[in-house]
C-alpha positions in Angstrom: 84.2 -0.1 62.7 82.8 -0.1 59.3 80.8 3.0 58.3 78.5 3.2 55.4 78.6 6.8 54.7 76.3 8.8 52.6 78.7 11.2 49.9 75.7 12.9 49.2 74.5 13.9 45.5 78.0 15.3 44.6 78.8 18.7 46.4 81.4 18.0 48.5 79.5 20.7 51.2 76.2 18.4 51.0 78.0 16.0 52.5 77.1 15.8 56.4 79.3 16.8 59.2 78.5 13.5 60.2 80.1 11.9 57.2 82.7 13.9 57.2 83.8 13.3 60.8 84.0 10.0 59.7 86.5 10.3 56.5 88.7 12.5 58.7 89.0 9.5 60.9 89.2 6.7 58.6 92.1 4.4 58.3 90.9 2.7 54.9 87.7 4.4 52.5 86.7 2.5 49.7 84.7 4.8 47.4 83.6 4.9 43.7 85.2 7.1 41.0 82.4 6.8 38.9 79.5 7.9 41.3 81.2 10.4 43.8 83.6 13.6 43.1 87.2 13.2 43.8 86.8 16.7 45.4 84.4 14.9 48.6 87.8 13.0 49.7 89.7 16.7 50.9 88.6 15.8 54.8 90.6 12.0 54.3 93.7 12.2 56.2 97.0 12.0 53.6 97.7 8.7 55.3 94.6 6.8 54.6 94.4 3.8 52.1 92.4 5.1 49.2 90.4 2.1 47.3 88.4 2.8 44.0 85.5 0.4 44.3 83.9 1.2 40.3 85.3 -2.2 39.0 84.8 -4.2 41.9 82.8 -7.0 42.8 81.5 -7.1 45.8 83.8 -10.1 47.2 86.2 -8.1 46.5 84.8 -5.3 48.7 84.4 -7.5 51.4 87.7 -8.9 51.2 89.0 -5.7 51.7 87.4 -5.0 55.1 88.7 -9.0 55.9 92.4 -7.6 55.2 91.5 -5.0 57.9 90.5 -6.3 60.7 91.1 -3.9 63.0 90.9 -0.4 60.6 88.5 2.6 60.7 86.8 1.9 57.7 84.4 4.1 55.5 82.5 2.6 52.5 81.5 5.6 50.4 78.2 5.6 48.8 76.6 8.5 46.8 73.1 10.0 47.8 71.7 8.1 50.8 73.3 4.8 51.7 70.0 3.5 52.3 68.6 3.7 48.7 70.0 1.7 45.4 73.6 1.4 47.6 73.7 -2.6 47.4 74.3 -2.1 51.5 72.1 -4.9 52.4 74.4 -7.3 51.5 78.0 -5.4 53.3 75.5 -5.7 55.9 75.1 -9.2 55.9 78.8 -9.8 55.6 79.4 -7.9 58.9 76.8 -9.8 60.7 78.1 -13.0 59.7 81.9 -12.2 60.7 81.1 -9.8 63.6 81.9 -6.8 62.3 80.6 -3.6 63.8 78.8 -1.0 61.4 77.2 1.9 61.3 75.0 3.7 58.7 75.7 7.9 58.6 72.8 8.9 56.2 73.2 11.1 53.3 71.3 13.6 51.2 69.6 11.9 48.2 69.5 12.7 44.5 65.8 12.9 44.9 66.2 15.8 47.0 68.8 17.9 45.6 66.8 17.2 42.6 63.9 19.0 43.8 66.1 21.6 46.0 67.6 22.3 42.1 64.3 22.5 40.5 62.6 25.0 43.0 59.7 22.3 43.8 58.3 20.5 47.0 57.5 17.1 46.4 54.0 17.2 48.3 51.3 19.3 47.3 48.4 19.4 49.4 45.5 18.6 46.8 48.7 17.0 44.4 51.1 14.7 45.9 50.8 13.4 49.6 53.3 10.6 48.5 56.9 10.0 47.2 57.8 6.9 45.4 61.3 6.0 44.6 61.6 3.0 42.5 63.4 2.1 38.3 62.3 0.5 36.0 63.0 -3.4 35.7 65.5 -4.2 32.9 68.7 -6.4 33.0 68.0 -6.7 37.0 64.6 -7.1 36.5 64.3 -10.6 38.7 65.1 -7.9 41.4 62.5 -6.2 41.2 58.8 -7.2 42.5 56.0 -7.5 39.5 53.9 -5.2 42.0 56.5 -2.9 42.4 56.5 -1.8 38.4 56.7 1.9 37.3 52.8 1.4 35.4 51.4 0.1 38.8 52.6 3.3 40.7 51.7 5.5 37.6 47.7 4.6 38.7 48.4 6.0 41.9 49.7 9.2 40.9 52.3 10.1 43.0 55.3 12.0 43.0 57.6 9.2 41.3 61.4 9.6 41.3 63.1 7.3 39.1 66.6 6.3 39.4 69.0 4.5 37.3 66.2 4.6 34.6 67.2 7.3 31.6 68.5 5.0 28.9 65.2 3.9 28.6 63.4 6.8 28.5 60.7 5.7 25.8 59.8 2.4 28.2 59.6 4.6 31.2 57.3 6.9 29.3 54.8 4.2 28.0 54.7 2.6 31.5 54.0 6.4 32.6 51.5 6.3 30.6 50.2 2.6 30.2 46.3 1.9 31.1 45.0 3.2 34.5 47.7 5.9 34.7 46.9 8.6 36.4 49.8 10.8 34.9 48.7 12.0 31.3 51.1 13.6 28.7 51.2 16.9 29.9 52.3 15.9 33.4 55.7 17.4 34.5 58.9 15.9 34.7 62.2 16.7 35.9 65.6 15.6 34.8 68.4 15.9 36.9 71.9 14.7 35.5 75.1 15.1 38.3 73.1 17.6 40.7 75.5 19.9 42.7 77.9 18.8 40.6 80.0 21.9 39.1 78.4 20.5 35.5 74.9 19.8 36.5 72.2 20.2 34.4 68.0 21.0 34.8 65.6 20.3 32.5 61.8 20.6 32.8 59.1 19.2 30.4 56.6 16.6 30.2 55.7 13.0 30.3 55.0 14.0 26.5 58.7 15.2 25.8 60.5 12.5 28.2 62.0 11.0 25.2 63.0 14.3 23.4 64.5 16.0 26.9 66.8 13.2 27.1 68.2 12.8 24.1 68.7 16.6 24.2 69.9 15.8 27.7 73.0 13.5 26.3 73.3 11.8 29.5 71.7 8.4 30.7 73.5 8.2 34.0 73.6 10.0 37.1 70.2 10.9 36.3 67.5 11.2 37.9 63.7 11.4 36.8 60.8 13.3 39.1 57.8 12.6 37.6 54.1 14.4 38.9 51.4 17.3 39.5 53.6 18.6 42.3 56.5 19.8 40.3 54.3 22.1 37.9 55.2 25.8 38.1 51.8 26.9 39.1 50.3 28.4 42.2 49.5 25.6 45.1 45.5 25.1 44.4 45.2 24.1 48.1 47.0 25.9 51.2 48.5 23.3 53.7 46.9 23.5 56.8 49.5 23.5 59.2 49.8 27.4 58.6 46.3 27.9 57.7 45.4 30.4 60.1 41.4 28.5 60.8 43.2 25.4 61.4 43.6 24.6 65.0 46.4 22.1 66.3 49.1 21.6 69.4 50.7 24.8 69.3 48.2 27.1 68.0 44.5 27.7 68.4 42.2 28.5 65.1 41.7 32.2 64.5 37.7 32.2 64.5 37.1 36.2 64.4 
């Protein structure tokens, strides 16, 4: 079995007991140095084949689980192995030699980014909608023309953009670009290596972007939360669910 296991965004207890299960049992894990903490590898028994996957290709990955036929594998991937993990293709490679796989979620940057901040990503009356997306740069043909950062921005979501902060002056003019609904004054977040021991917060604006990362210093493991719903101001509308004149399965409206 070949396991694509969520690490998590860095902490080695955000990892699920799930995941963790499964490094305790693997034969072989093939993780990356430069994405996920040494310190998430304690539960990986002292026999098990260790393999740093940071300077591989993926043939060589893949070549890896050929010389192991019959091995407990894990492939390690930080945050959630279902976003920005390059999984699809592992996935096709066990399909086509008849591997059998499994996919153990994780917790995403995204989230620890807004567990670290102190927001919720919806708003009622804000943000009714997450989009995770990057902007389109040396992998650009991977990325749809529909799917750019400006086109979102009209929208007006709650954006978080990964892999994105060297660029942080193109991100902020497609944030801002014609029909944007995002202005300079709308909140950001920057997250660089959250839950890590070293992690680091900052809050501004669309306006600052460009200043707040160059105070910043980092460009990777970063990630970007951009929208209404992460300003430090009172909610403007309540959500209904616990609105006490909103009536639904498992509670009638209080009408007195």
């Amino acid at each position: 079995m070949i396991s694509f296991v969520g690490a998590g965004p860095g902490a080695a207890d955000l990892m699920t007991l799930r995941g963790t299960q499964r490094l305790a049992q693997a034969d072989l894990v093939i993780w990356a140095s430069s994405l996920v903490p040494e310190a998430v590898l304690a539960p990986c028994r002292a026999d098990a084949d260790l393999a740093d996957s940071a300077g591989m290709t993926l043939e060589e990955v893949t070549a890896l689980y050929a010389a192991h036929p019959d091995a407990s594998i894990v492939r390690l991937h930080s945050g959630d192995p279902t976003v920005y993990s390059a999984i699809a293709e592992q996935i096709d490679w066990c399909v086509a030699h008849e591997r059998d796989f499994e996919i153990v979620p994780g917790v995403s940057s995204m989230a620890a980014a807004a567990a670290a901040a102190g927001r919720e990503l919806t708003v009622p009356g804000l943000a009714q909608s997450v989009v995770m997306t990057r902007l389109a740069h040396r992998t650009e043909s991977s990325v749809p023309e529909r799917e750019g950062v400006s086109r979102f921005a009209q929208i007006g979501p709650t954006l978080a953009v990964f892999l994105s902060a060297a660029r942080p002056r193109e991100l902020r003019d497609e944030l801002l670009a014609i029909g944007s609904a995002y202005d300079v004054d709308t909140p950001v977040v920057l997250a660089h290596r959250v839950s890590w021991p070293d992690e680091r917060v900052v809050t501004g604006t669309v306006g600052t972007l460009v200043d707040d990362v160059a105070a910043l210093g980092a460009t990777t493991t970063v990630m970007i939360l951009v929208g209404e719903a992460l300003r430090a101001a009172p909610v403007p509308t309540r959500s209904h669910v616990y609105s006490s004149d909103y009536t639904h399965s498992f509670r009638e409206a209080d009408t007195a």
